[in-house]
C-alpha positions in Angstrom: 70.8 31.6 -17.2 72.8 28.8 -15.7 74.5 25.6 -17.5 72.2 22.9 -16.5 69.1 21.2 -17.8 65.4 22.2 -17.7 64.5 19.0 -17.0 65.6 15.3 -16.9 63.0 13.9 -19.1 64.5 16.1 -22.2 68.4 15.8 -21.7 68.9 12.2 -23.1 66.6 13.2 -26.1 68.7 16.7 -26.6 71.6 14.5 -26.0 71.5 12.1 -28.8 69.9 14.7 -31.8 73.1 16.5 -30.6 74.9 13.5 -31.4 73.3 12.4 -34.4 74.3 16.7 -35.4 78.0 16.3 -34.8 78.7 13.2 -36.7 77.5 15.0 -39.9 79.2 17.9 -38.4 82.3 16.4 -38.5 82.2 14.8 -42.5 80.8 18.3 -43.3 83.6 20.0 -42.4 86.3 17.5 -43.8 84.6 18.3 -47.1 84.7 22.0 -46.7 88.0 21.6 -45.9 89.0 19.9 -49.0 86.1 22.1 -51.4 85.8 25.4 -49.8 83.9 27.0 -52.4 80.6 24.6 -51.8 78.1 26.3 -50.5 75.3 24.0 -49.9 78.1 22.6 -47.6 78.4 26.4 -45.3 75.1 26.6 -45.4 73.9 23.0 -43.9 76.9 23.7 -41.4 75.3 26.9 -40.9 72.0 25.7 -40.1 73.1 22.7 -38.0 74.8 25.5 -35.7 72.0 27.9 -35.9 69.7 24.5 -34.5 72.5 23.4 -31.6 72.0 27.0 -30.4 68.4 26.6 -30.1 68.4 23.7 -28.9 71.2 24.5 -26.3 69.4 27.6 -25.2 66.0 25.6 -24.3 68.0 23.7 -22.1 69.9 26.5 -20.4 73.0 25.7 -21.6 74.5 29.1 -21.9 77.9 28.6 -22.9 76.7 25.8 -25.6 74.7 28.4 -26.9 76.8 31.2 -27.2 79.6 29.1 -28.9 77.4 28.1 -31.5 76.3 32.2 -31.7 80.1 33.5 -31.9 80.5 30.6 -35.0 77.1 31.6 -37.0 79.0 34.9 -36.6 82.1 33.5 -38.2 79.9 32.0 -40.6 77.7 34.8 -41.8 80.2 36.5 -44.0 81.3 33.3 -45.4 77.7 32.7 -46.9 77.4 35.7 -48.2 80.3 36.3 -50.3 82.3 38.3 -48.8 85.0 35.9 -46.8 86.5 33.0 -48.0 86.9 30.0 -46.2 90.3 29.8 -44.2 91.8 27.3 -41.9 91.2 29.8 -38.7 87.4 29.0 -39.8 87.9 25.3 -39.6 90.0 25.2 -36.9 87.4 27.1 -34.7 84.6 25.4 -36.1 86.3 21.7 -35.3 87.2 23.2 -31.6 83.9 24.2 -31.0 82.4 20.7 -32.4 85.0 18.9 -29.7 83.6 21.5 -26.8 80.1 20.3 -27.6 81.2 16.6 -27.9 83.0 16.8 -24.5 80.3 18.8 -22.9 78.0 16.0 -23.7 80.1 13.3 -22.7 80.7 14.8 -19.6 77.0 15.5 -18.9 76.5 12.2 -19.7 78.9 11.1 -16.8 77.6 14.3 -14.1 74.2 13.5 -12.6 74.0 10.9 -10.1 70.4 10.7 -8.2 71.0 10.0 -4.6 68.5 9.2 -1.9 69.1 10.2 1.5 67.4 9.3 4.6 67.9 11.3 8.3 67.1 9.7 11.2 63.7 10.2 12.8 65.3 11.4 15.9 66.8 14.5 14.0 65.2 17.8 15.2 64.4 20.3 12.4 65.6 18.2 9.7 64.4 20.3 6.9 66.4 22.9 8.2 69.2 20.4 9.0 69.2 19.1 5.7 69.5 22.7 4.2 72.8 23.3 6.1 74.1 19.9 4.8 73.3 20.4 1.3 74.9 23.8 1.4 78.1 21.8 2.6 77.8 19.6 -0.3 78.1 22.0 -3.0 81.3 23.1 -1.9 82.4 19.8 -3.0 80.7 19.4 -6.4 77.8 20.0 -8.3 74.5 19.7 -6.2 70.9 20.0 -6.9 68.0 19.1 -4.7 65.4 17.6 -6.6 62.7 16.0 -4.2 60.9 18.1 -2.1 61.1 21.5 -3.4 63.1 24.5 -0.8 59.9 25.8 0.0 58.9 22.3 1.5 62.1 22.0 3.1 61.9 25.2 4.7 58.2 24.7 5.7 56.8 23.7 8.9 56.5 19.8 7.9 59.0 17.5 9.1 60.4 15.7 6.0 63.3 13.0 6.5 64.0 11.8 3.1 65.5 14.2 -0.1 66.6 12.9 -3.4 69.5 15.0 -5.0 71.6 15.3 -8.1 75.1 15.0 -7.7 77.9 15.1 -9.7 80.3 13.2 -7.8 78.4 10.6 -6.1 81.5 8.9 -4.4 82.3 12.2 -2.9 78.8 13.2 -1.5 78.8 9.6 -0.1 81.4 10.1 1.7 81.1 13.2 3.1 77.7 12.5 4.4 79.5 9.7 6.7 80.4 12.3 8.8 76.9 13.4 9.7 75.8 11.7 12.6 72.1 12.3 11.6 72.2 10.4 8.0 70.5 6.9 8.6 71.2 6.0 5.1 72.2 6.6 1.2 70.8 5.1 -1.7 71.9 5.7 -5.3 68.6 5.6 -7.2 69.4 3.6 -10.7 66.4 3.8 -13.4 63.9 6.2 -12.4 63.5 7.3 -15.8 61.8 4.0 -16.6 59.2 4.5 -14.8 58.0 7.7 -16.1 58.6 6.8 -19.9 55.0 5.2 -19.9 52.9 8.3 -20.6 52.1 9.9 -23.5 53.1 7.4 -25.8 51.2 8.1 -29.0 53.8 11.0 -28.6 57.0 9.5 -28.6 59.2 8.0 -31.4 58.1 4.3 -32.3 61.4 2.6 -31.5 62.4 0.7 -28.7 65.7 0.5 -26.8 66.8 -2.9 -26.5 69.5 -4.7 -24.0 72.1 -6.7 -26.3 71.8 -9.4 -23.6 68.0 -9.8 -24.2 69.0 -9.8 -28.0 71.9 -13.1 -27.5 68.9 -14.7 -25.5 66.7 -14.3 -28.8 69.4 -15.7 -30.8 70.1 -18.4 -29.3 66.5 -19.3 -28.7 65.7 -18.9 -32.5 69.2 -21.3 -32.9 67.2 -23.9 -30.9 64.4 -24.2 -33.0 66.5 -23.8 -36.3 68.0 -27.0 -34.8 64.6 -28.8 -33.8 63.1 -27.3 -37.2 66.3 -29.3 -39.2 65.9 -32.5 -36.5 61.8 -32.3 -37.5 62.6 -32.3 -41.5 65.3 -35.4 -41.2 62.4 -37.1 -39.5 59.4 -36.7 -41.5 61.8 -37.7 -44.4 62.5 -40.9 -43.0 58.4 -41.5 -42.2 57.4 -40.4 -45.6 53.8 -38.4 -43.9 52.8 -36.4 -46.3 50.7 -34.4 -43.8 53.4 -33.8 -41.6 55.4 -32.9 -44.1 53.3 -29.8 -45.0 52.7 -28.7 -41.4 56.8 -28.8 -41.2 57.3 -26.8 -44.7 54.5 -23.5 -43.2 56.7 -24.1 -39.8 59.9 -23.8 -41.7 58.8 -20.7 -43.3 57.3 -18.8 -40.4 60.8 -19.9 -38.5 62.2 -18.4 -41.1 60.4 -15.3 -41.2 61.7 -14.8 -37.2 65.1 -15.4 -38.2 65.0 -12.6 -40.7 63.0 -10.2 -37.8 66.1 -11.4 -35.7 68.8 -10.6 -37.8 67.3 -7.5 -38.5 66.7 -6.2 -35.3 70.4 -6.8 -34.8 71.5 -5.3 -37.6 73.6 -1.9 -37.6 75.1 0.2 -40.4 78.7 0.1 -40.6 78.1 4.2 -40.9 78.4 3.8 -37.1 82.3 3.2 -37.3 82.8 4.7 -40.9 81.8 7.7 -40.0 84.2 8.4 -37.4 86.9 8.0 -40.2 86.8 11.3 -42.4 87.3 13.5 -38.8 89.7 10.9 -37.7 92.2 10.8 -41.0 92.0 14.8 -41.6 93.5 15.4 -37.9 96.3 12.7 -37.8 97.3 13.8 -41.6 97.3 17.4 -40.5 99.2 16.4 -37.2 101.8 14.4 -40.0 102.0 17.3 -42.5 100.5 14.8 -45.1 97.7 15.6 -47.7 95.3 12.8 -47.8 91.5 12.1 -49.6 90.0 9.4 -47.8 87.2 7.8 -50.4 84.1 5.7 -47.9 82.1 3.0 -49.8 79.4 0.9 -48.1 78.7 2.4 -45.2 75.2 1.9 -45.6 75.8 -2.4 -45.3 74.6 -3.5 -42.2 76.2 -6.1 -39.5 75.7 -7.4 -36.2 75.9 -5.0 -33.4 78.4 -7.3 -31.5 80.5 -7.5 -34.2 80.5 -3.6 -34.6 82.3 -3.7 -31.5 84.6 -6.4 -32.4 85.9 -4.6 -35.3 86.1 -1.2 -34.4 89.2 -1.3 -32.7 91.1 -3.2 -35.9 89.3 -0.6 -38.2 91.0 2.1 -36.6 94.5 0.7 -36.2 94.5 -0.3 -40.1 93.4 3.0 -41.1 96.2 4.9 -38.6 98.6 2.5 -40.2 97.7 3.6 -43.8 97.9 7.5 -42.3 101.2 7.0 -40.5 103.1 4.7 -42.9 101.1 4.3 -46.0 100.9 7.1 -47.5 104.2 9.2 -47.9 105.1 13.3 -46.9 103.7 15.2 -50.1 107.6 15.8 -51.2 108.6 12.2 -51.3 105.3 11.7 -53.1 106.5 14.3 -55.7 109.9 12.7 -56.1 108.6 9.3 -56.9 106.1 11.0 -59.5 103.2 10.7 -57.2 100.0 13.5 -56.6 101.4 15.1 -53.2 97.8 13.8 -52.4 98.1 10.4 -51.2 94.5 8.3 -51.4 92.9 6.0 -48.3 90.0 3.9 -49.7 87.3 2.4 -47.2 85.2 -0.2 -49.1 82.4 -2.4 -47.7 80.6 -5.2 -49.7 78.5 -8.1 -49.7 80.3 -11.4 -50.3 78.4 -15.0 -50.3 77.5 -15.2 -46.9 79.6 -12.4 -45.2 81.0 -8.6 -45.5 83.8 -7.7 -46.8 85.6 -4.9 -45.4 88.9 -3.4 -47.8 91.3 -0.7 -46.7 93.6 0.3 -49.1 95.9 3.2 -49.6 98.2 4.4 -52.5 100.9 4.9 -50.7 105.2 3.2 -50.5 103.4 -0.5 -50.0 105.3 -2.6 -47.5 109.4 -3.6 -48.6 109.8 -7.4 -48.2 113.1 -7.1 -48.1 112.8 -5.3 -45.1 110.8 -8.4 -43.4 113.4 -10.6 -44.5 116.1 -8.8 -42.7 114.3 -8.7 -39.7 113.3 -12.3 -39.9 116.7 -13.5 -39.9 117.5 -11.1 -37.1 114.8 -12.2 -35.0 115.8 -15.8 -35.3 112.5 -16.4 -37.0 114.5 -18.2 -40.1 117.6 -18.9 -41.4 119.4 -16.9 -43.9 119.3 -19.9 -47.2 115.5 -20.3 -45.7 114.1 -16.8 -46.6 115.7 -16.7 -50.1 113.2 -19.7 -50.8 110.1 -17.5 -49.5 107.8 -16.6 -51.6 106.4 -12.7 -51.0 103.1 -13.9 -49.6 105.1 -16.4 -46.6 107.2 -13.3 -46.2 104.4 -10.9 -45.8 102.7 -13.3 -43.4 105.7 -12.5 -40.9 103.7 -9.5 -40.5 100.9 -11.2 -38.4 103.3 -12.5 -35.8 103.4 -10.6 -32.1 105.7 -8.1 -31.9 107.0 -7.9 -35.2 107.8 -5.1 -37.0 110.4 -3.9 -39.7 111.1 -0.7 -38.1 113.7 -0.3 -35.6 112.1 3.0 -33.9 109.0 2.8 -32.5 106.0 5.5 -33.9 103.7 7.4 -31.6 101.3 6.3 -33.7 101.6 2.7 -34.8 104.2 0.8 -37.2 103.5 -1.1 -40.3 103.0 -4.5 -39.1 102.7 -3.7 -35.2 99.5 -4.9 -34.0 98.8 -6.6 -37.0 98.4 -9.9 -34.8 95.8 -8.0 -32.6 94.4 -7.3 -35.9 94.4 -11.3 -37.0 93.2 -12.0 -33.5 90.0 -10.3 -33.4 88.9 -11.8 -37.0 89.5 -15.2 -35.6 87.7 -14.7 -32.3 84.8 -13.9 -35.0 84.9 -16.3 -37.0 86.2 -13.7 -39.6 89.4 -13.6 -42.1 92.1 -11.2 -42.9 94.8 -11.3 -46.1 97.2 -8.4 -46.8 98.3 -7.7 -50.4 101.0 -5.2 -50.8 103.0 -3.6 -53.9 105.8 -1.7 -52.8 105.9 1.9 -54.3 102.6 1.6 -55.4 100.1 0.8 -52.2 98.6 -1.7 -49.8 95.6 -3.5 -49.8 94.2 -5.5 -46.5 90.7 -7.2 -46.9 89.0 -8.3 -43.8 86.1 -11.0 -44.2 83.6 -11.2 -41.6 80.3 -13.3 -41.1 77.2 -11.1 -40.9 76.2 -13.0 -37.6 78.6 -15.1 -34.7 75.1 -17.0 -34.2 74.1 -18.4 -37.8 76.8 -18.7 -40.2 77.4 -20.6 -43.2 80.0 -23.3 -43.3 80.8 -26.1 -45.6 80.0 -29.4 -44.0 82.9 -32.4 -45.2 83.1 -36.2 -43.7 86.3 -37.6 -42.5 85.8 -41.2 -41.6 82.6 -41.9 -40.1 82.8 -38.2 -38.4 81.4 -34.5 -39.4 82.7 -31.4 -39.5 82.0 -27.6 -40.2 84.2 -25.2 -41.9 83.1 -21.9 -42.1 82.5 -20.4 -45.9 84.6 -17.2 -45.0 87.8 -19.2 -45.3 86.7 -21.4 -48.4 87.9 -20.5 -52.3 86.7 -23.4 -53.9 85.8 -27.3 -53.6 87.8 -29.6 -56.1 89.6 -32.8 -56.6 92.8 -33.9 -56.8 94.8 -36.8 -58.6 96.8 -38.9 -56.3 99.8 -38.8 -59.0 99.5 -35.2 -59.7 101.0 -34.4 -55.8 104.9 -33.4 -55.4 107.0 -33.5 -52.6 110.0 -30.8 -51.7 111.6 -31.8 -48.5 109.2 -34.2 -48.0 105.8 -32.3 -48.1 103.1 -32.4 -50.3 102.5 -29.6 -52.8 100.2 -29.6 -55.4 100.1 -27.3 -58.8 96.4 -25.8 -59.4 96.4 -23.6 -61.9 99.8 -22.9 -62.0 100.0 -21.7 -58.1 101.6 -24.6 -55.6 99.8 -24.9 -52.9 100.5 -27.2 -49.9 98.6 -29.8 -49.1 97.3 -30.8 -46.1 95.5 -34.4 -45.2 92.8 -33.8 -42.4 93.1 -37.7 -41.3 96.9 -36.6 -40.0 96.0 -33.5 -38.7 93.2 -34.9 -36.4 95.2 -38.0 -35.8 93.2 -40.2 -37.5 94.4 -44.1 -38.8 95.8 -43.4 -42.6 94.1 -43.6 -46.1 93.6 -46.3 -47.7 95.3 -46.0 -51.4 91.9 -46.8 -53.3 90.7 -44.3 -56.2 93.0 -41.8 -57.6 90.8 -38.6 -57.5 90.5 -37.2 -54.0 88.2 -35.1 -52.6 89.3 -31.0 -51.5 89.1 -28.1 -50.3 90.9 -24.7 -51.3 91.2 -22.6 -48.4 93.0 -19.1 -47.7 94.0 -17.7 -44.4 95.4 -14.9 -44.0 96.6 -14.2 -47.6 97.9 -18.0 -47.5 96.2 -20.3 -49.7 96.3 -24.5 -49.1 94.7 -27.2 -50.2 92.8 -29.6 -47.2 92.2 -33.6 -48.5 89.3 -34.9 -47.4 87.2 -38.5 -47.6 84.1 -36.2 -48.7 82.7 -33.2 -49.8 78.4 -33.3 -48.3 77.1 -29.4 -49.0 76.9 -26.2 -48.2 74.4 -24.3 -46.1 73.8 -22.3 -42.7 74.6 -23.8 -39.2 74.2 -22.7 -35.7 77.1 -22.4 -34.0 77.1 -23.7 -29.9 79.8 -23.4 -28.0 82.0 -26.0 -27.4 81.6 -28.6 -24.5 84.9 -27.7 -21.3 86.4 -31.1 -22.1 87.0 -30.8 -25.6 87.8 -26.6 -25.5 91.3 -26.5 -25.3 91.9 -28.5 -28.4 92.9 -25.7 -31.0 91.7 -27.9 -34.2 88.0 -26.7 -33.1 86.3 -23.6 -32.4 82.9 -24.7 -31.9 79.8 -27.2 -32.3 76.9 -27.6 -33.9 73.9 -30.1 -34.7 73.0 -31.5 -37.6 69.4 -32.5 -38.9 69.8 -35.9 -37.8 70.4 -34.9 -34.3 74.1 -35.5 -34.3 76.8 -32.8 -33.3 79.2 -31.7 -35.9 82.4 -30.1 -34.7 83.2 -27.0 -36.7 87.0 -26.6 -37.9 89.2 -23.4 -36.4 90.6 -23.4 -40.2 93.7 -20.8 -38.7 95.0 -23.5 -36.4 94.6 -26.4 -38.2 98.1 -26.0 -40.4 99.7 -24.0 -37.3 
């Protein structure tokens, strides 16, 4: 039996329960790893084997299938009693879960159909198309799929043969230098037109492009906009009937943008579960013992904004591995289990997810920072002495820095922490980093549950309105005039006993000044990035969800804004970027 696939129209479905088999693979053996006496745990590993070798030998994949055999053999004892588990076991068991994953990946990558056309003028050219497909196979992996070789070896003239080719670049060009091939064609979504039949048969699900999706979105952001334009209009004509025709609109608008959102909608399980593998091979690579503890993974988000923050996922977590938690004997010496702990928490907040990595492990030394702020020119020696731990942790977020002098493999507590920042602004998203040295660090990312719809506070400055998105707001307040300080001439204000800086939005947009009427002013408490200030406004209007447009080319380089959107009265309401507005 050879190692390739019955048939086409069964790989991608053998291809993705394989998949779906080697993610719970992977936790599965993590947690044997760590309880070895479970065995509900050998035996589901045992039986998710025992099905890959089924499955692998319908499809003719030989080596897939013995692999899977020569583990079950492995196995066998183990359930029964008479082995225990060792690390040979899960060493051989991960190895043979990463021969499976690359085998699929690479299958994934190896067939490319190819069309190829002789010219008419070509005498025999079944015959001469044998010879040429012979010569192909020398170079990589070839398969003649349309007409069968007892067609092409039959007495009917046939100028046109579809093929399966690994390399597709390569056949191309070696079928330049034939003289008799008119032309190639790389065929690109056959399979859709045979996924029509039978359908009662297949799965009801339906794969969707994520560009089809954005169009959706932003079509339901139209009418959320005309439904909002429609309600501010009706109020100001008092129609009664109108005004109960809008309300059953509103609600089956609605309805759609809950389909929407829906649809959309991933677990995070599809990053989280990459984790459990992913720690238990870089801990075993640093000698370190670890227990990573997953909560959450069941909360669902926007499928872009999986993407978005799988990358910052994985460097926080490598960070905790590499330079959170200690070696198990300094661990020891500071009175520590040799076991250090990595916590992955997701939650629901108002109006987004929250995201909290956290490890137990030497936290992050501030007077380190410090030092290498003053080497790096970044302050002055009598400035960081007034720095409070949270200004000197934000030091953290700037490119490049780092408190270490080497440079890990791996990553360095604090490197990359900017890419980090970066990606949760390009969301709309926060990030704030707590840390206790000796005892841990703690880094909470907040992100909206859509880039499309999100909800912002809406505030007036002048005769103007503006957006800020509720991701970066603590709390709305007020202010007394005579209650503000000033050190070095800035504004600080003391709110339950925490000075804040305060910040007038009329300066920062340039705006003509305040007049000095009333005493209580209108605020905002916001926190980026761990640092917390206080933004003075003329008024404080409401919350509630906006749609957020992107902003027109002649206004897109100004940092204050990150984006537009329209309010019920038809009117466009810039939305603040809160990160640069205090920059």
């Amino acid at each position: 039996m050879k190692d390739n696939p019955v048939g086409e129209e069964y790989k991608k479905l053998f291809e993705s329960e394989v998949i779906a088999y080697l993610n719970n693979l992977n936790n599965l053996v993590v947690e044997l790893e760590r309880h070895p006496e479970r065995k509900d745990v050998i035996d589901e590993i045992f039986r998710i084997f025992h099905t890959i070798k089924s499955m692998a030998g319908t499809m003719g994949y030989e080596k897939m299938s013995q692999l899977c055999h020569r583990i079950e053999d492995m196995l066998f004892p183990v359930r029964n009693g008479e082995e225990r588990v060792s690390q040979n076991l899960i060493d051989e068991i991960l190895r043979g879960i990463d021969f499976i994953e690359n085998f699929i990946s690479g299958e994934k990558k190896a067939f490319n159909k190819l069309k190829i056309t002789l010219k008419k003028d070509t005498p025999l050219p079944g015959a001469r198309f044998f010879t040429i497909l012979n010569n192909l196979k020398s170079i990589t992996d070839v398969e003649l799929l349309e007409p069968g070789i007892e067609e092409l070896t039959g007495e009917e003239d046939i100028f046109q043969f579809v093929i399966s080719a690994g390399d597709a670049e390569k056949v191309q060009e070696e079928l330049n230098k034939y003289s008799e091939v008119e032309g190639v064609e790389l065929l690109i979504g056959e399979e859709k037109k045979q996924v029509v039949k039978d359908e009662a048969k297949k799965p009801r699900e339906l794969r969707v492009d994520i560009e089809d999706l954005d169009a959706l979105q932003n079509i339901l952001a139209e009418l959320v906009i005309t439904r909002e334009r429609l309600k501010e209009l009706i109020k100001e004509r008092g129609d009664a009937d109108l005004n109960s025709a809008i309300e059953f609109h509103s609600r089956a608008i609605s309805d759609l943008q809950n389909i929407v959102m829906k649809i959309r909608m991933v677990p995070l399980s599809n990053i989280f579960d990459r984790f459990p593998r992913y720690v238990r091979d870089l801990a075993k690579n640093l000698g370190k013992k670890i227990n990573l503890k997953i909560a959450g993974s069941d909360i669902e988000l926007d499928r872009s904004l999986i993407e978005s923050i799988s990358d910052p996922l994985h460097h926080l977590v490598r960070n905790a591995v590499d330079h959170g938690i200690e070696a198990p004997e300094e661990r020891k010496r500071m009175g520590k289990n040799e076991e250090g702990t990595i916590e992955i928490k997701a939650s629901r907040e108002k109006g987004f997810i929250k995201i909290t990595i956290s490890d137990d492990g030497r936290g992050i030394d501030t007077d380190s920072i410090k030092i290498m702020a003053i080497k790096k020119g970044l302050i002055k020696e009598e400035q960081a002495a007034r720095l409070s731990e949270r200004e000197l942790i934000s030091f953290l977020f700037l490119p490049g820095f780092s408190t270490r002098e080497e440079v890990s493999d791996l990553s360095g507590r604090g490197v990359g922490l900017d890419v980090v920042r970066e990606a949760m602004r390009k969301i709309g998203g926060n990030v704030e980093l707590h840390s206790v040295q000796g005892k841990g660090t703690t880094i909470n990312l907040y992100i909206p549950l859509t880039m499309a719809i999100i909800k912002a506070y809406i505030i007036r400055v002048e005769n103007e309105f503006y957006a800020i998105p509720l991701t970066f707001l603590i709390e709305t307040t007020s202010v007394d005039k005579n209650r503000i300080s000033f050190i070095h001439g800035k504004p600080l204000v003391i709110l339950r006993d925490e000075v804040m800086p305060l910040y007038d939005l009329r300066k920062i947009l340039a705006l003509k000044e305040r007049n000095g009427d009333g005493t209580d002013m209108p605020t905002l408490v916001l926190n980026v990035e761990g640092k917390r200030f206080i933004l003075l406004v003329d008024e404080l209007i409401t919350s509630g969800d906006i749609v957020v447009k992107h902003l027109p080319v002649i206004i897109r380089d100004i940092r204050q804004y990150t984006g537009v959107t329209i309010m019920g009265d038809g009117y466009p309401c810039l939305i603040l970027d809160v990160p640069n507005l205090v920059q």
